[in-house]
N, C-alpha and C positions, 0 to 999 in steps of 0.2 A: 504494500500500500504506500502512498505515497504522503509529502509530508504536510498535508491541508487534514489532514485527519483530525478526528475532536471526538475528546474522549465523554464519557456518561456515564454514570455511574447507576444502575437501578435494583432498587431494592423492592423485597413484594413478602408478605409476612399473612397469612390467614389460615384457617383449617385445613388442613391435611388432608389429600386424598390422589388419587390418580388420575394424572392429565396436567398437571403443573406447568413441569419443565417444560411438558410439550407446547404448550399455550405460549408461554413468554419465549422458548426458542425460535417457535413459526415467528412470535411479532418482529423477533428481532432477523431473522433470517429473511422474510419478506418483505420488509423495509429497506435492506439491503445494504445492515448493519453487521458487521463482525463482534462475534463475544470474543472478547480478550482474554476473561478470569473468571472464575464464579467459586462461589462457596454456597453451600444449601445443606439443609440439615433439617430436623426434624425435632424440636422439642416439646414435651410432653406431645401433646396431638396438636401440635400448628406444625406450618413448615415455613421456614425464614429462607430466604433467598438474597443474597449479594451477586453481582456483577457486574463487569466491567466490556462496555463494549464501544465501537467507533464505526465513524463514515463521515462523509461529507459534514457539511451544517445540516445540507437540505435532510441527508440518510439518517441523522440523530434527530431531531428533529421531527420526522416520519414515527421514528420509533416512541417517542415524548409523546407526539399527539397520539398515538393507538394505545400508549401505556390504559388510561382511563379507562377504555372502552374494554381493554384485556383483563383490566383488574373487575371489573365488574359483573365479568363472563364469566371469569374465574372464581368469583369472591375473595377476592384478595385486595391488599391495602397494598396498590405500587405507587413510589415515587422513583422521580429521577431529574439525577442533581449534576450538575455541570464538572468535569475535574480537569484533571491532565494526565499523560502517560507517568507513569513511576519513573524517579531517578534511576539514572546506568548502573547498572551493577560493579564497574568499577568505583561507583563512587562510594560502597559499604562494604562489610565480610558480613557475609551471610553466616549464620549459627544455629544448631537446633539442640533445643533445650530440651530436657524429657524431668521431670520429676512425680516423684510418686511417696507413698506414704500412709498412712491412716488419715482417715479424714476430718476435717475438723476447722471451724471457720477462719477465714482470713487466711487459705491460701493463695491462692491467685492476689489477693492484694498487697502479700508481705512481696512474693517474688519480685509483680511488674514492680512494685516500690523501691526495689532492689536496682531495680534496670534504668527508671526513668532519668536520674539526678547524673545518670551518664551518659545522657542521650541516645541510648539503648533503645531502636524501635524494635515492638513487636506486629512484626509482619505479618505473621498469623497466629491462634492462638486455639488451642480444644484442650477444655478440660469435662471430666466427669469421672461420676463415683463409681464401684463396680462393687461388688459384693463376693467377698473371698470364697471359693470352694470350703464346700466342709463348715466352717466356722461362722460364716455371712458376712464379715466383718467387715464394715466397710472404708471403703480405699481410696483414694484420691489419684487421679491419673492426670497431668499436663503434658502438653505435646507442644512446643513453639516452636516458631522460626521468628528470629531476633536476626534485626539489622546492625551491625556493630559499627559504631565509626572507625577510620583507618586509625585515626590519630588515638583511638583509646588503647590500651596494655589488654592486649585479652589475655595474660594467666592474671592481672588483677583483677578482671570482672571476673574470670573463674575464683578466685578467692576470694570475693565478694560473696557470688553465690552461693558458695562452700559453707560459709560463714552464716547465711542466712538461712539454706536447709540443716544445716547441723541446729540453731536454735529451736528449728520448728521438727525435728528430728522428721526428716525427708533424706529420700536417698536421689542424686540428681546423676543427668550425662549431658555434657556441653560437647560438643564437637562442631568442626568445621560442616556445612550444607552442602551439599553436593547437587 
């Protein structure tokens, strides 16, 4: 594609059922809109939907005005909001973070808290509880991919982190993203 392209971002959030993706992939595929990125998931019984797609002005734009009419068809709550492409990937190190643990409040908030005072973007992020074989116990699982700035020390944000699941007695893996 070339470099008049404009990006949109649309999100679409309502009950759960079959025909979703279909619905909002035809809008965006018959518009004559490229999806860039998506994320969708399913919580409790809604289904939440992020993505990321582009064209023209006129080709976004197309897909803007049918959003309405698609969310309404669909029963679903879409918006869509004007962005730009993601910085180059030379401009970050890419990181994926894994921790887990027994569950118990304020994790997700001690970590990104951990992250942000260093400009630490989280890129993507899933967490959820799961219930141990045998005993039910319940577990805490996070999965990220963190942006890391060049100019930050990554074995100090890993001893940053270290320091933070050892408080909250988590076991954590930082590594390079691939």
């Amino acid at each position: 594609m070339s470099d008049d392209r404009n990006f949109r971002v649309l999100t679409a959030v309502g009950h759960d059922r079959p025909g979703l993706v279909s619905g909002i992939s035809e809008l965006i595929h018959s518009s004559g809109a490229n999806l860039e990125d998506s994320r969708m998931a399913i919580l409790g019984g809604e289904f939440a939907l992020v993505l990321l797609f582009s064209g023209t002005a006129d080709v976004v734009a197309k897909v803007a005005e049918g959003a309405r009419a698609m969310g309404d068809k669909l029963g679903l709550e879409i918006g869509v909001k004007d962005t730009k492409h993601a910085r180059s990937a030379r401009d970050i190190l890419r990181y994926r973070l894994r921790v887990t643990g027994l569950d118990h409040p304020g994790i997700v908030h001690t970590i990104t808290g951990a992250l942000s005072p260093r400009e630490v973007n989280v890129a993507s992020l899933q967490s959820r509880v799961v219930h141990l074989p045998l005993s039910g116990t319940p577990n805490f699982e996070l999965e990220a991919e963190v942006e890391v700035p060049p100019s930050l020390s990554v074995p100090e944000l890993e001893e940053t982190i270290a320091g933070v699941c050892a408080r909250e007695n988590l076991e954590f893996n930082f590594e390079p993203s691939t």
